[in-house]
RODO-2510 file (C-alpha; in nm, 4 decimals, decimal comma):
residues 97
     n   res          X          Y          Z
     1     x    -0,6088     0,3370    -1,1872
     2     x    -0,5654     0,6522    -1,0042
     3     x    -0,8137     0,8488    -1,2378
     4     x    -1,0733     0,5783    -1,1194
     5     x    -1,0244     0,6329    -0,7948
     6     x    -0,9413     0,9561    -0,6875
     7     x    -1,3097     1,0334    -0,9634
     8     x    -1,5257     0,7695    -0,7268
     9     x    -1,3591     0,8965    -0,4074
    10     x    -1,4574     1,2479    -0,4825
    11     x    -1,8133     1,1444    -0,5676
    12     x    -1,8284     0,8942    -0,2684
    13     x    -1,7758     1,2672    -0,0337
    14     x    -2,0326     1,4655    -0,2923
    15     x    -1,7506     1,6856    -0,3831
    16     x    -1,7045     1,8544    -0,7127
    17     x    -1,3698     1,8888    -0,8305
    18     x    -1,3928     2,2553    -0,7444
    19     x    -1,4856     2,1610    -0,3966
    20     x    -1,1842     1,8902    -0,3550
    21     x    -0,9454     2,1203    -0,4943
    22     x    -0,9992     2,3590    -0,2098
    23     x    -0,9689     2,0853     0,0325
    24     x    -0,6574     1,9909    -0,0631
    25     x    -0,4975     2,2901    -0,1732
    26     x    -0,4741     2,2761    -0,5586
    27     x    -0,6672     2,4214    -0,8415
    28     x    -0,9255     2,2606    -0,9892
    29     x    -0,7307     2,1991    -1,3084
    30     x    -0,4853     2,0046    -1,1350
    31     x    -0,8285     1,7030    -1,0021
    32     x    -0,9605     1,7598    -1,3572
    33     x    -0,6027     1,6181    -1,5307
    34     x    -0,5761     1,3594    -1,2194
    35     x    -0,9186     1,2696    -1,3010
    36     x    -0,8659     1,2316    -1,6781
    37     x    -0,5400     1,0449    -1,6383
    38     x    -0,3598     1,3483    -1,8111
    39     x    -0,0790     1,3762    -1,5066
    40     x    -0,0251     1,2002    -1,1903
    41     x     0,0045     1,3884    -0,8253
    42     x     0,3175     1,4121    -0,6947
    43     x     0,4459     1,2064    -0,3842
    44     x     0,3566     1,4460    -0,1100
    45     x     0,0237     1,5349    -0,2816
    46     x    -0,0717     1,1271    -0,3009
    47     x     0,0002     1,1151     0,0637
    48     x    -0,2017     1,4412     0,1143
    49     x    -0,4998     1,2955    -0,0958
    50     x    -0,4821     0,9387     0,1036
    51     x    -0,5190     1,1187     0,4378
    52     x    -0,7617     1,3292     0,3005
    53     x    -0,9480     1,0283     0,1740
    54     x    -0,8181     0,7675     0,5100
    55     x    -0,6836     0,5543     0,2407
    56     x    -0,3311     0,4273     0,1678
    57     x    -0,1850     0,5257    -0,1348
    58     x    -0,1181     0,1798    -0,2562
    59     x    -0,5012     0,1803    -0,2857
    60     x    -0,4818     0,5176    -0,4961
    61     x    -0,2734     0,3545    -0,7038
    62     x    -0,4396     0,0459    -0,7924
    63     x    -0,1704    -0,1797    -0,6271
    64     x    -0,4868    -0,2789    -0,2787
    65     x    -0,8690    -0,3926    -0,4338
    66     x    -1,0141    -0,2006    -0,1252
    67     x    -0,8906     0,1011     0,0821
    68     x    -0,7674    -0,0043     0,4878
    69     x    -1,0403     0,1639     0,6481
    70     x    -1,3570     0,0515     0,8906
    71     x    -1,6509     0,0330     0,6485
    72     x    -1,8259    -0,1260     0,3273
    73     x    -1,6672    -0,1247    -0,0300
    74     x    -1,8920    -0,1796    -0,3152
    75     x    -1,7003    -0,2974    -0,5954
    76     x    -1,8617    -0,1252    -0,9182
    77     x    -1,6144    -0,2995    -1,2083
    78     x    -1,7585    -0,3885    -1,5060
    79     x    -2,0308    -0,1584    -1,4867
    80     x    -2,1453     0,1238    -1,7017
    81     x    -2,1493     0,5083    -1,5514
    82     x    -2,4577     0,5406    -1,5415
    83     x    -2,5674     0,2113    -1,3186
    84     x    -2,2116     0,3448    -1,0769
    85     x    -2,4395     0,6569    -1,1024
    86     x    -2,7495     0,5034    -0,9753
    87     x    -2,5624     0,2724    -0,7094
    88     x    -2,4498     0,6145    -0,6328
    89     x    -2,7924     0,7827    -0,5710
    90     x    -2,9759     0,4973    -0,3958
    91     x    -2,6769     0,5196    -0,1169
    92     x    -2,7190     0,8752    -0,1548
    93     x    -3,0913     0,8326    -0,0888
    94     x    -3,0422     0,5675     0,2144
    95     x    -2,7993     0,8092     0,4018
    96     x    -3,0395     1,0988     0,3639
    97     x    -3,3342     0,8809     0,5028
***
């Protein structure tokens, strides 16, 4: 579950992975294995990512549906990348407007 969403967090900020890696203070290997559910982040570097992100780490880790913050979750389960993609671009294309 944390590959899932620490990958739709990153693309919910318009960040690469070489761009969150910089944030946070790791390489860019290290978001690529998170991302691909190779390795998992250590303790300190969950909590860094969750208050990077203004999420609790029980919601990194799958154990909270939405993350505690003011705002609107779309939940996107169930469908394919590409329609996540183009949920992705019409927000994309409201905020811009």
């Amino acid at each position: 579950m944390f590959a899932v969403r620490i990958r739709y967090l990153r693309k919910s900020q318009g960040l690469n992975q070489v761009e969150l890696a910089k944030k946070i203070g790791v390489k860019k290997q290290s978001i690529s294995n998170w991302e691909n559910d190779n390795i998992l982040p250590s303790i300190e570097m969950l909590v860094k990512i969750a208050d990077y992100f203004q999420v609790s780490t029980d919601y990194l880790l799958g154990r909270e549906a939405l993350p505690h913050q003011d705002g609107i979750y779309l939940e996107v389960t169930g469908l394919r990348e590409e329609q996540v993609r183009h949920v992705e671009n019409i927000i994309n294309d409201i905020r811009n407007n």
